[in-house]
N, C-alpha and C positions, 0 to 999 in steps of 0.2 A: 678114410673120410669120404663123406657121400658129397657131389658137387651137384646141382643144377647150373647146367648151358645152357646159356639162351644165343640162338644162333639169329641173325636175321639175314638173313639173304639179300645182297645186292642188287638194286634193281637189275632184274630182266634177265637174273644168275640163276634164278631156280633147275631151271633144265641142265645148266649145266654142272648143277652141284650135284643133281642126280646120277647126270652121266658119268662124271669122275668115281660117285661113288659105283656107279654099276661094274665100270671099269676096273677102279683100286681096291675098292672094299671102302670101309674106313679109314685105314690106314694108322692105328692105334699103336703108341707105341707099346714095347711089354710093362705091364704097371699099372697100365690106366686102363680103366673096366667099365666096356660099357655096358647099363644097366637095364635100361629103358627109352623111349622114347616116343613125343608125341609133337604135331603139327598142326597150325593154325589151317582151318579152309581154305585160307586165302592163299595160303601156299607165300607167307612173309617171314613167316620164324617157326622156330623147331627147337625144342623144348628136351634137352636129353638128360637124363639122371647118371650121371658117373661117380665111379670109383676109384681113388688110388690115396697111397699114404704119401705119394714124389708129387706135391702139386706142381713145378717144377717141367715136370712130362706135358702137361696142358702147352707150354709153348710148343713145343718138338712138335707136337698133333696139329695145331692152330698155324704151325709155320705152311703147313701141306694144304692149308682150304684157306687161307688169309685174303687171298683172292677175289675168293667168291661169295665171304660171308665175313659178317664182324661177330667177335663175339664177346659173350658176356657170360662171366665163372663167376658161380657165387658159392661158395660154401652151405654146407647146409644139413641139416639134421632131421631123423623121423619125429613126426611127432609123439608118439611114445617116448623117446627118449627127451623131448620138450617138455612132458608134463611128468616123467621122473626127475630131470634136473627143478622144475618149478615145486614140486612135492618134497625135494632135500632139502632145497632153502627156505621153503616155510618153516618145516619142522626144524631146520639150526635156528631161526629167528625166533622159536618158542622157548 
């Protein structure tokens, strides 16, 4: 299943969320797949698209950056697959 993270950074944590990452990597456990990712200009939140079927694993990883960032798992689907599920239920409602 695909997740959007929305991470926000602690004030005045940014550097050091970098650094830890320059240092550890991400630190992901096996399972959870990172996919993508993007960041606000202002350097306040970061935006990561993950993978994994153990949502579960999301604490394991969150327990290592809890620190320096909050975050926010949402579940989450392609749109393609949004307007194939919206395209089934029409046609069972006919």
């Amino acid at each position: 299943m695909l997740y959007m993270v929305i991470e926000t950074f602690k004030e005045n944590r940014v550097e050091d969320v970098y650094n830890r990452a320059k240092q550890c990597g991400r630190m992901l456990p096996k399972g959870l797949n990172y996919i993508e990712s993007w960041v606000e200009p202002t350097f306040t939140r970061c935006f990561q698209l993950m993978e994994t079927e153990n949502e579960y694993l999301f604490q394991e990883w969150i327990s290592k950056w809890q620190d320096l960032v909050q975050f926010d798992v949402i579940p989450v689907i392609t749109s393609e697959a949004a307007a194939q599920l919206i395209n089934d239920a029409t046609h069972r409602q006919q």
